[in-house]
N, C-alpha and C positions, 0 to 999 in steps of 0.2 A: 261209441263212435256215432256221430251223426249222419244220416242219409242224407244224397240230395234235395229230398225235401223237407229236411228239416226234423223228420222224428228220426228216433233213434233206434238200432239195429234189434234192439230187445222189440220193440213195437212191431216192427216191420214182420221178425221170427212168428211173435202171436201171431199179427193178422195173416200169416200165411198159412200159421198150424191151423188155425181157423178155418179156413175155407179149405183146405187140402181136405181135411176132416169133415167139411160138410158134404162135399162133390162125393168122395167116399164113401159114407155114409148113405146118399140119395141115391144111389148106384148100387145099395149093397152089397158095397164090396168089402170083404177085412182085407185088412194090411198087408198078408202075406198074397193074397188073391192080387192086389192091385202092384205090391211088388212085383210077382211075376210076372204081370201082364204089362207092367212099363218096363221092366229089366233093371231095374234097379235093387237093393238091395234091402229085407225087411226090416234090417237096423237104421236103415237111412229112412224109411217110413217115420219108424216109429222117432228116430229124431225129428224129423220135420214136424208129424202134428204134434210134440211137444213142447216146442219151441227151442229148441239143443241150437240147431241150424239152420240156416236155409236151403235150398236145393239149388245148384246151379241152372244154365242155361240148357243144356242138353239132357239134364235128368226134367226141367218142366215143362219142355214141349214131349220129351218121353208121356211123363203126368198129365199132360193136357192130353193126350191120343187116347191114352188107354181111359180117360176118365170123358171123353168123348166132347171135349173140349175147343169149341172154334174159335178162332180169332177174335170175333166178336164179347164175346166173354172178356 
């Protein structure tokens, strides 16, 4: 299925596991650490940086807080 802009939902999955995975990583934080600290769940981690899903709107400003994450970003 094609996004808004044009790329499709598989691209979109990457570039999100992508950077979920980086911010995480530069933070060092594991999975289970950054789950608990957004409230989300570690199997919805570990879907997102592998690109399974993406995370909705209330789990990425959860992932933007706890990864310490501003608007600006």
């Amino acid at each position: 299925m094609d996004e808004p802009d044009g790329s499709t939902h598989a691209a979109s999955a990457f570039s999100c596991a992508e950077l979920l995975k980086q911010y995480r990583t530069r933070k060092r934080l594991t999975q289970l650490t950054l789950a608990n600290e957004s409230g989300v769940s570690w199997r919805s981690i570990v879907d997102w940086e592998n690109g399974v899903r993406l995370p909705n709107h209330s789990s990425l400003f959860a992932l933007a807080k706890a990864l310490g994450i501003d608007d600006a970003e």
